[in-house]
N, C-alpha and C positions, 0 to 999 in steps of 0.2 A: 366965445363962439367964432370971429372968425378970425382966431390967432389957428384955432383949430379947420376952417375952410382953407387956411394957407397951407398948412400940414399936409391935410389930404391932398388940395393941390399940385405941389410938391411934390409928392409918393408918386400921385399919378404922372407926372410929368420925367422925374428919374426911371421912372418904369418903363416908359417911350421912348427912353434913349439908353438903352442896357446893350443895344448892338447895333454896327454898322452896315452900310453896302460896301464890298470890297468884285472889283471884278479881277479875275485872273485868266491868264489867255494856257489852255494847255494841247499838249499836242503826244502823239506815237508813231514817231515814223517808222516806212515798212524797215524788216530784215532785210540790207542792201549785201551781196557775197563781194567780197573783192574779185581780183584776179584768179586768186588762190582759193579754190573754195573750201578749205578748211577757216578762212575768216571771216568774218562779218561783221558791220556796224549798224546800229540804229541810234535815232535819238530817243529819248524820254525826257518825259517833264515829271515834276515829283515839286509836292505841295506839305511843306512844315507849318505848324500850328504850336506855338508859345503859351502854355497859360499863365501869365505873371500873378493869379488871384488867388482867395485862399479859398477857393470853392471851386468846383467843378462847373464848366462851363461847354457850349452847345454850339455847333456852329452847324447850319444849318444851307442846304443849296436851297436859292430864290428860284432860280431857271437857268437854263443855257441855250445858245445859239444855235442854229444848224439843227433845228430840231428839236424832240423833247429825251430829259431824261424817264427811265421810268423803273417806280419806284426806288424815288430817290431812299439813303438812309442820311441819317444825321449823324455828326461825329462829336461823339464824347471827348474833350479833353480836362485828363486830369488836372490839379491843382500844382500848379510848381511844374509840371511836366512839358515835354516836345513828343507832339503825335505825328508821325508821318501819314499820309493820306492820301494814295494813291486815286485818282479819279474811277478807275475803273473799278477797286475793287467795292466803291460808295455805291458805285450807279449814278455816278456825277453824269458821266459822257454821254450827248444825244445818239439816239437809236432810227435810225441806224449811221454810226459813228466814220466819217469819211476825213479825213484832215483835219487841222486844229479849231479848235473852239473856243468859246468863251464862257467864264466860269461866272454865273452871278449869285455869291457868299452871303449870308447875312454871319456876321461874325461877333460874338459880345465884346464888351469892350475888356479891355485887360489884357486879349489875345494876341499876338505878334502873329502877323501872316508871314512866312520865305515861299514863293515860288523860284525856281531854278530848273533847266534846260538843262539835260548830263546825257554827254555822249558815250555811246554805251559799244562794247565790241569784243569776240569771244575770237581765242584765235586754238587752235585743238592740232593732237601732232595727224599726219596722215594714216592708212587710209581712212577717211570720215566719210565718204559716201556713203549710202544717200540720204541719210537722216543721223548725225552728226549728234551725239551728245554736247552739249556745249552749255558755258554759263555768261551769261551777259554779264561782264564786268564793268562799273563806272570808273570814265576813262579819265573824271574832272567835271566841274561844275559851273553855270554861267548863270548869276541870277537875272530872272523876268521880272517885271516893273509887276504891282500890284497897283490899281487904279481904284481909290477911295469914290471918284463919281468921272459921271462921264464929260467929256468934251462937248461943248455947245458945236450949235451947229456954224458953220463959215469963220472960226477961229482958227487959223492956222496953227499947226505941229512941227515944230523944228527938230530936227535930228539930226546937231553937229556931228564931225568925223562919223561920218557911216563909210569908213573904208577899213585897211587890214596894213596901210602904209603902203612902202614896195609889194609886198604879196599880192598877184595874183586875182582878186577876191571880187563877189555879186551879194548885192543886194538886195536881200528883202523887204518889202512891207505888210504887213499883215496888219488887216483892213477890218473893222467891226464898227457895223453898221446896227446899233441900239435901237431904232424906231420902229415901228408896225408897218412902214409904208418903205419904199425901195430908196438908195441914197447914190445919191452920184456922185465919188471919193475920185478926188485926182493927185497924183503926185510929182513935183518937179525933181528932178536931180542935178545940182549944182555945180561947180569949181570950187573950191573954200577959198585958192586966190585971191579972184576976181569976178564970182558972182555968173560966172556964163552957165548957159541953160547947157546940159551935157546930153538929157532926157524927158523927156513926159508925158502922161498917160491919165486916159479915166478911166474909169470903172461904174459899173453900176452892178451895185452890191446890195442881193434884195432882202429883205427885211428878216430882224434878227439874227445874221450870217455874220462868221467872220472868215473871210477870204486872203490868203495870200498870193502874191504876186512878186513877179523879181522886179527891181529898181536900178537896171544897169546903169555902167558909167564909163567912158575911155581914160587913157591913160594918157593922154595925148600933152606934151608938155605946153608948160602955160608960161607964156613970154619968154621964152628961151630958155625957162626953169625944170627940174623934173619934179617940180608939183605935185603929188595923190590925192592932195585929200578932197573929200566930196561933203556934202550934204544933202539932204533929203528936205523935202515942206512936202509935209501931207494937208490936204483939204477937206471939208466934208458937208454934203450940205443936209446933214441929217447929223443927230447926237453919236456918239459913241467914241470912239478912240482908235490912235493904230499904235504899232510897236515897229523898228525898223532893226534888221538883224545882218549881219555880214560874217559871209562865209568864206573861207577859200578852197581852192581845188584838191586839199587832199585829201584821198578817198578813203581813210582812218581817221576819225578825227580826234583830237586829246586836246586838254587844256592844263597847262602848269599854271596859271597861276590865278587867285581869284582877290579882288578888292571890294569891302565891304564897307556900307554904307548902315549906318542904325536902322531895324526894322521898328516898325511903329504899328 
């Protein structure tokens, strides 16, 4: 009798932990035209799903930021298979959907998450006034951090080299504030040298929101050196997380080359 209570125990307890919390930050920026208006760029985010099990599995949205979705759908993924899974075409994205968000997954276990940011841009021969057939082609890929739980509150977030080198390049932070009640996020920007304060800023960032913001920084040389590099410390006195991202000024943007890390 209770080799048989530990059994049942057991089942029930494996049952309870058949999936995780995974949060993922996603985003659509507008259609920007360049100079030229036969070209354009935007970004996109785009969300891959691994099933490494020999059974079909379920991954399901808990909630998101900035709002609600509605009626959300759940994604089937095959056995052995990679599902791509656009947020919008789920009904992941809160309504009504203004800037980036934050995704909260419950995902089974077995499943590999890949979120990635790909820059996207159509460029068409002339004349293309005023409504331009065109195809968003991905220009390259930058993968986004997947967060298994959230950041306590008043632990600092470090985000070595948040620069581009010599290029040009501005900083962001994008800010997710996980609690019911409003959080006040602040951020330093550093010297990597020698530690000098370059910038800093708060924010009050109200409840369930994630916000971005720029994280400027000078170039200005450090001990006689031409120096770049910066870093970021994000703070938060509320749970959740940020991500810190660095751009430069060119108004196409492409990426050659991409280095991976194991997804899990």
């Amino acid at each position: 009798m209770k080799n048989r209570i530990v059994f049942l125990l057991a089942a029930i307890l494996a049952g309870t932990c058949v999936a995780s919390d995974k949060y993922v930050i996603q985003a659509e920026g507008p259609l920007v035209h360049s100079q030229n208006p036969c070209m354009g760029f935007q970004w996109l985010t785009d969300l891959l799903f691994f099933n490494t099990t020999s059974t079909e599995q379920t991954v399901t949205l808990v909630g998101v930021s900035n709002g609600e979705a509605q009626n959300p759908r759940p994604l089937s993924v095959p056995s052995n298979q990679v599902v791509e899974a656009p947020f919008t075409d789920l009904n992941w994205a809160p309504v009504p959907y203004v800037g980036p968000f934050t995704a909260h997954l419950s995902v089974p276990a077995g499943v590999l998450v890949r979120s990635r940011i790909e820059p996207t841009g159509f460029s068409v021969p002339g004349p293309c006034s005023p409504f331009p057939g065109y195809e968003l082609l991905i220009r390259g890929a930058l993968p986004l951090p997947v967060f298994s739980q959230l950041i306590p509150a008043g632990q600092a977030q470090y985000f070595l080299a948040a620069d581009l080198g010599h290029l040009t390049n501005v900083s962001y932070a994008t800010l997710y504030n996980a609690a019911t009640t409003q959080a006040t996020i602040s951020f330093e920007v550093r010297r990597q040298c020698n530690g000098d304060l370059l910038a800093s800023e708060s924010f009050v960032v109200p409840p369930n929101t994630t916000l971005q913001v720029p994280a400027t920084g000078d170039y200005a040389e450090c001990d006689g050196l031409p120096e770049f590099g910066r870093y970021v410390v994000v703070t938060a006195d509320q749970p959740g997380f940020a991500i810190v991202s660095v751009v430069d000024d060119d108004p196409f943007k492409k990426m050659s080359m991409s280095i991976l890390a194991p997804d899990f």
